[in-house]
C-alpha positions in Angstrom: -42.7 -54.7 116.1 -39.3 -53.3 117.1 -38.1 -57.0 117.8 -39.8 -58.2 114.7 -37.8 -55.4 112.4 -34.6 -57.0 114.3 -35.1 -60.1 113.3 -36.2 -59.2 109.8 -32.7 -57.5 109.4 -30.6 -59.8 111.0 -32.4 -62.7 108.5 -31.6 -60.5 105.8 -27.8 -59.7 106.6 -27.7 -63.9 107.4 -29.3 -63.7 103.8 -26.8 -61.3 102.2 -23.6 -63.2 104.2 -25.1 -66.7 102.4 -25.5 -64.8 99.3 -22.0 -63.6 99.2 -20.2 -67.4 100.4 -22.8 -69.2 97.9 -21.3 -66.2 95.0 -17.6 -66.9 96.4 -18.6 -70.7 95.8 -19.1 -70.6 92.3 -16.7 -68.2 91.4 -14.3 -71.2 93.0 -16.4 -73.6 91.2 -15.8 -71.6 87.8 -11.9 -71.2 88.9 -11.7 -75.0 89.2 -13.6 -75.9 85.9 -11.3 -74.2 84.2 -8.3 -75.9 86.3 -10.0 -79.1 85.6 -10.2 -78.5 81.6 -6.6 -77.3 81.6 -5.6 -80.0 83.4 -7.4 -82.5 81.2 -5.8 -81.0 78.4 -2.2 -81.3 79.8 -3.1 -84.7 80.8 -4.4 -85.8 77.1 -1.0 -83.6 75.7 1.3 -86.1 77.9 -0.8 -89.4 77.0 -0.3 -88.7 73.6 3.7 -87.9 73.9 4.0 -91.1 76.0 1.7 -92.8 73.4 3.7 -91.8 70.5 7.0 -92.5 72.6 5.8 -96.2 72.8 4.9 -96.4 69.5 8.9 -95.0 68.4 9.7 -97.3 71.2 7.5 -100.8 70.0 9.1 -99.8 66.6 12.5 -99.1 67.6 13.0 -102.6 69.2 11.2 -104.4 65.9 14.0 -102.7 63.8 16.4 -103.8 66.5 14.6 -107.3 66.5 15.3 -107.3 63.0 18.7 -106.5 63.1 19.4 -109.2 65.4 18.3 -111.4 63.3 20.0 -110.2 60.2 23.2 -110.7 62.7 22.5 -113.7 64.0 21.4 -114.8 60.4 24.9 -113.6 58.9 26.9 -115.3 61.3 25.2 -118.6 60.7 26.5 -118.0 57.4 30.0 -117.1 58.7 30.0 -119.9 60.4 29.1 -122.0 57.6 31.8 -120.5 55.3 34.2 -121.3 57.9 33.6 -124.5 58.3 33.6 -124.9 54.2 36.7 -123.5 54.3 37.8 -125.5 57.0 37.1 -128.6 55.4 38.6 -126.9 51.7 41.8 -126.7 54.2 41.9 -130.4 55.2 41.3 -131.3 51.6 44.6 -129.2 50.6 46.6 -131.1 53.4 45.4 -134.4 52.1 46.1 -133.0 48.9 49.4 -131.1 49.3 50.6 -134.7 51.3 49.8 -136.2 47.9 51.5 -133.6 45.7 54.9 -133.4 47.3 56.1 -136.6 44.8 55.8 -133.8 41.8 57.4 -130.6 42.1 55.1 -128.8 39.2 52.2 -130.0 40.4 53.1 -128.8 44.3 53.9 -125.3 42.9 50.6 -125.0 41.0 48.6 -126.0 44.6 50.4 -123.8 46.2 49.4 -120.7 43.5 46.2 -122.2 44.2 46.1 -122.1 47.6 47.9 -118.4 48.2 44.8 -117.1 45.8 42.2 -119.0 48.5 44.5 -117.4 51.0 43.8 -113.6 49.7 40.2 -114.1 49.2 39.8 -115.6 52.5 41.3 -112.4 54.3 39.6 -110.3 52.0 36.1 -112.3 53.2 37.3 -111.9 56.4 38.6 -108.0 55.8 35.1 -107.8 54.9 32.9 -109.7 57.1 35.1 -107.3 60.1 34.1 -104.7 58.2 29.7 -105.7 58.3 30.4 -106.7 62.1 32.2 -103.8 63.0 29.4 -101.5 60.8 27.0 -103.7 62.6 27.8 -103.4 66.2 28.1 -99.2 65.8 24.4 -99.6 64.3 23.4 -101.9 67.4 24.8 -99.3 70.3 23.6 -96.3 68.1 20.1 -98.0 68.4 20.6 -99.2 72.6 21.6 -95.9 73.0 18.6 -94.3 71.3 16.0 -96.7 73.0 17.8 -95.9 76.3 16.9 -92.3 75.4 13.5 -93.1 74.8 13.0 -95.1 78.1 14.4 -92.2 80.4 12.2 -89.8 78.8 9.2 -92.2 79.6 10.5 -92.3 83.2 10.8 -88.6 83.4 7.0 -88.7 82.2 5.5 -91.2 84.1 6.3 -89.2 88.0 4.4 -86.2 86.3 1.1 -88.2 85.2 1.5 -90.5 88.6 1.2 -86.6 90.2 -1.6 -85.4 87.9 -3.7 -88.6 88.4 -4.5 -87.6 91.9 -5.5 -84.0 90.9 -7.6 -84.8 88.6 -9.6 -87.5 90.8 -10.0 -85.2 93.2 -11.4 -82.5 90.9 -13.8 -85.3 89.8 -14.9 -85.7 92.7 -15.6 -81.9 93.6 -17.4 -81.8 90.5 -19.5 -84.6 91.0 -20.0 -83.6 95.1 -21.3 -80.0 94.1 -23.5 -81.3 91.3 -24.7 -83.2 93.7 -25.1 -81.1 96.6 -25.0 -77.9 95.1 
């Protein structure tokens, strides 16, 4: 009876020592929940920043995308106005080569000329000017996507680190739903 009162205790401190582990376990279990819903919530903060940072990003390089174009687009033009005013030059040679048997008629070409001269360099005062305004607009822009590109590197190490975390939590969870 003795023995049988021994064993009766000892089963019941085994009992109480379970007790107490399996109470240790889910107040670890509870601690972890609420890791694992803090964590999801950093982790669906950051998704959205790098989200909206792609979005600024996909938008930043249609405006620059645009701009190109508008560049590219305005020296074609350039181009073309210098080579209409290339061939408005040859035509004043031929013309000037002409001209030189009449003095009035050489000093009224070259009035004309000296007036194609000034608007010319203002065109080209001008166009220096758009390039010039241009180009500052273009590096402000690299520079600003450049910004945006080393914060997304700065992000990505972080969710890299929290992607294991949260597997593993997963995992937990699912083992002591399982188990437990």
């Amino acid at each position: 009876m003795k023995e049988r009162k021994d064993e009766l205790q000892i089963t019941m401190t085994q009992i109480k020592d379970k007790k107490e582990h399996i109470s240790s376990f889910l107040d670890e279990i509870n601690r972890e929940k609420s890791n694992i819903k803090e964590l999801a919530l950093q982790v669906e903060t950051q998704r959205d920043k790098v989200h909206r940072l792609m979005n600024i990003i996909a938008l930043k390089q249609k405006e620059q995308d645009l701009k190109d174009a508008d560049i590219k687009k305005q020296r074609q033009e350039l181009e073309t106005s210098r080579n209409s005013v290339l061939a408005e030059r040859e035509k004043l040679d031929l013309w000037r080569k002409d001209l030189n048997k009449m003095k009035e008629e050489v000093e009224a070409s070259m009035n004309i000329i000296s007036r194609e001269r000034k608007q010319l360099s203002q065109m080209k005062s001008s166009t220096d000017m758009d390039r010039h305004r241009l180009d500052n607009e273009k590096d402000r822009m690299e520079g600003e996507r450049s910004e945006q590109k080393r914060e997304l590197s700065r992000l990505m190490p972080f969710m890299r680190r929290l992607r294991p975390k949260v597997n593993q939590l997963n995992q937990r969870r699912h083992d002591y739903t399982e188990y437990g």
